[in-house]
N, C-alpha and C positions, 0 to 999 in steps of 0.2 A: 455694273460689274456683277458677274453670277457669283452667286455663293458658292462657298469651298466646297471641295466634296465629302462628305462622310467617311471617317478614319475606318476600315472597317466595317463596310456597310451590312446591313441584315438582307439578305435576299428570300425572297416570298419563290418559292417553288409550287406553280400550280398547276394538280396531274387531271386532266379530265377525260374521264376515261368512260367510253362504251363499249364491251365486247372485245376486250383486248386481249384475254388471258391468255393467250400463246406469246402474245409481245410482253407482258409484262413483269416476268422476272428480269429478264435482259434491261426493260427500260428503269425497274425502279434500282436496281443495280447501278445502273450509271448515274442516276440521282443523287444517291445516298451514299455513293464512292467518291464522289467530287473532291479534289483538291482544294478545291476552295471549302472552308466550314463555315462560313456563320450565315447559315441559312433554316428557314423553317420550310417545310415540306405541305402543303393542305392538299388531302387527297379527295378528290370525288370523281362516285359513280353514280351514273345516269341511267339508273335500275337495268344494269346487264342482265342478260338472260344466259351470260357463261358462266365459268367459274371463276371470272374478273374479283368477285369482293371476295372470294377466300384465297386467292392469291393478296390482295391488299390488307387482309386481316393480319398477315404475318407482318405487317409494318406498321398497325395500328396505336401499336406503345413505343415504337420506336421513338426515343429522347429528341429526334429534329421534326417525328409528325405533329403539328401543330393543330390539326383540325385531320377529320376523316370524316366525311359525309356520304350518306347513301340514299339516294334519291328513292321516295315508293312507287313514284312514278316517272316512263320517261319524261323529258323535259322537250322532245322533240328537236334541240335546238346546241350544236356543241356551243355556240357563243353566249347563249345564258349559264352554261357553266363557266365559259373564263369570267363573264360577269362574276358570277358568284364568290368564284374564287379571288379574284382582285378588291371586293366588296371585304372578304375577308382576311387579306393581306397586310402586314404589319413592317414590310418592309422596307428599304429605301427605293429599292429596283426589284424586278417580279418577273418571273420566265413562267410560260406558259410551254411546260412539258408535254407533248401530246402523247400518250400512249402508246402508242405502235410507232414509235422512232427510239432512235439512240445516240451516243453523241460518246465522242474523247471525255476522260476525266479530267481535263483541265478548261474544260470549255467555260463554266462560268466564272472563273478567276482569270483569264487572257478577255472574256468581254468586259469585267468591272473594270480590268485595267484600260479599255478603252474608252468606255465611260466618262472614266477618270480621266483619263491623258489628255482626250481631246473635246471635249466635253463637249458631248453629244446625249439628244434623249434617247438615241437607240444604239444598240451595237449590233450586230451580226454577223454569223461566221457562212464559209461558204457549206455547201449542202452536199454530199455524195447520196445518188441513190441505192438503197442495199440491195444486193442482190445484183446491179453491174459495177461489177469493180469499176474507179475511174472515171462514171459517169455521172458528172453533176448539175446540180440543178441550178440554175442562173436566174438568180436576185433580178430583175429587172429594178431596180432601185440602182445596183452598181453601175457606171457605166466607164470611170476609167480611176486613174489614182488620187483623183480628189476627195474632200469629204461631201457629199450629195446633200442636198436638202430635198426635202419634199415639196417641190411646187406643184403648179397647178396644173401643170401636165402630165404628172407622176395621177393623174384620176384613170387615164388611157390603160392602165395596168394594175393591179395588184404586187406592189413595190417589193413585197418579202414572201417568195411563196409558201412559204413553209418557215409557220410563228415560232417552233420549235430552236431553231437558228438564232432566234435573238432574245435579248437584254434589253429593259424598255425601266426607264425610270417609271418613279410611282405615279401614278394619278389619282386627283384628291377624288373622296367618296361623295363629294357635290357634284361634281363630275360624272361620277358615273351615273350617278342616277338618275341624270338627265340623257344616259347617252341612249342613242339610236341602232345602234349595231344591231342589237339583239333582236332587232324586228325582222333581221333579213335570216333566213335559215341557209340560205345557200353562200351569197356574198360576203359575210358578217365580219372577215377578217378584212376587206378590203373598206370598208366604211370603217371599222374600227382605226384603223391609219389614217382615213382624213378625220374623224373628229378629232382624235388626239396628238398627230404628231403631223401634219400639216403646216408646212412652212420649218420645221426642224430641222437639225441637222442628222447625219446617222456615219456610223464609221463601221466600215467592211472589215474584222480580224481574220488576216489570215496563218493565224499561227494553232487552229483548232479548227474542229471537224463535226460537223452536226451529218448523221444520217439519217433520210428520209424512206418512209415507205411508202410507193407508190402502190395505193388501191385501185380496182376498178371502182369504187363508191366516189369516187373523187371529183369534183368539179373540172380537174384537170383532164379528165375520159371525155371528154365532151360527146368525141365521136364514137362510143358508146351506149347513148341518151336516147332516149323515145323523145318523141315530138312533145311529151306532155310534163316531162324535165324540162324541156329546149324551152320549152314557152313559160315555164314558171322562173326559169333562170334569165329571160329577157324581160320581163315584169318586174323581178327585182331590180336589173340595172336600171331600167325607166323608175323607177319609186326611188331610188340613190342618186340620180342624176339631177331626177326634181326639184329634190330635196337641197343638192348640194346651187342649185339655181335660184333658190328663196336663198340661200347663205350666202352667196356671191355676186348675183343680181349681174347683172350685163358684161360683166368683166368674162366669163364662160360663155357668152353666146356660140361662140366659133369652135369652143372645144365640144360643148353639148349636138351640135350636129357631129360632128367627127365623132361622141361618144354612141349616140343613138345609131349610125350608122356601121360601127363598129359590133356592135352585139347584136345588132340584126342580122349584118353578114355573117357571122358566126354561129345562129340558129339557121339560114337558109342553105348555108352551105354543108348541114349536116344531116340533113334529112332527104328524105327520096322523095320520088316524084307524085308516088302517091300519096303522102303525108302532106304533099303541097297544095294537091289539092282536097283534103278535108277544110273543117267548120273551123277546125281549133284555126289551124293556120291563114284562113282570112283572115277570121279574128284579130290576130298577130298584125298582121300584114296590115291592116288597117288600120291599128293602135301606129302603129311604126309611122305609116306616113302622115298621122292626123300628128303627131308629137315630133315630127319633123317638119311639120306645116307650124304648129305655135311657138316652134323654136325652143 
């Protein structure tokens, strides 16, 4: 039997924030206007070179900021700031606010209600992107009106594209400090799902509205990437896939080619002809089929 759910839970709001200062009055606005109240707020910045911390200075005594951290150096890595932040999280449940998004005031009290109701480790709302009206961004985690778990095919995809969207109960600080995520600079949100909520359940709220900003800096531009993106971004999936094959052991063989041959096509089909034939891209090309030769 799972334990009851916390009467009034504490929610850990964690902002990590680089070079946002045009997004972030809007975003911490939506933060700090929440319907829901009994949340703490921990802000960090990852030594912006805008005027990011004197816009977050004005929130710095505000009664729900619980922590405000300012990095001397960047950190190179946004996922060693949700580390950070969740390392300092006091909550039951913890949203990882990203800076250049925004979201309905009532979004984090329609997810705890989910939470709650159905009792799930994740919630999630659907996504709009700003700037097309109407246009949203599709979970690949949803796929019809049931509650989804995370199995072991949800590895093919990065299940929530945009963390902003969801509600994730707490993870213990043993945990984290074992976790792995934070090694991958580019993927880090999509490992951080299998180590922690793999095999979970998650429930889709559709009565609130997270909005997304789509960057060109984004992982999702793919076909805007030099060959020397495209090849560091296919190194991380072979270093996550490896990784998840010592945790899984034979049960994955059949999804690991399907994986490997997945992000390969994905780097060959974005580059030109000349880029195919450089050094970088043997290289590639030859990691690829030697790691599809040992399976």
């Amino acid at each position: 039997m799972s334990e009851a759910p916390p009467k009034n839970p504490l929610i850990s709001i964690i902002v990590p924030n680089y070079n946002h200062a045009a997004f972030l009055p809007e975003r911490l606005a939506s933060i700090y206007n929440q319907s829901y109240k009994n949340i703490e707020v921990i802000l960090l910045d990852d030594c912006s070179t805008d005027e990011s911390v004197a816009v977050l200075e004005q929130y710095r005594n505000h009664p729900k900021t619980a922590h405000f951290v300012i990095n001397g150096e960047n950190s190179g890595s946004p996922f060693l700031q949700w580390k950070k932040g969740m390392m300092l999280a006091k909550g039951d449940y913890f949203w990882i606010a990203e800076s250049d998004d925004t979201c309905a005031l009532n979004l984090l009290e329609q997810l705890v209600h989910s939470l709650q109701r159905y009792d799930v480790a994740v919630a999630y709302t659907e996504t709009l992107q700003q700037g097309s009206p109407g246009k949203e961004v599709k979970h690949p985690a949803f796929k019809d009106d049931t509650i989804p778990v995370l199995d072991i095919a949800s590895l093919l995809y990065c299940p929530i594209l945009n963390v902003s969207s969801t509600l994730f109960k707490q993870i213990k600080s043993t945990a984290l400090r074992k976790a792995i995520f934070t090694n991958f600079s580019l993927i880090g949100d999509r490992v951080f799902y299998y180590e922690f909520f793999q095999g979970k359940k998650l429930h889709l709220n559709v009565t609130t509205t997270n909005y997304f900003r789509k960057e060109g800096a984004g992982v999702s531009h793919l076909a805007s990437k030099d060959l020397q993106y495209l090849a560091r971004y296919f190194y991380e999936h072979m270093k996550f896939i490896t990784y998840v094959q010592k945790v899984e052991g034979p049960a994955v063989d059949a999804l690991s080619s399907l994986y490997i041959q997945r992000f390969f096509h994905r780097v060959r089909d974005r580059i030109s002809r000349k880029e195919k034939l450089s050094l970088t891209y043997l290289k590639l090309y030859l990691y690829y089929q030697y790691k599809l030769f040992i399976g």
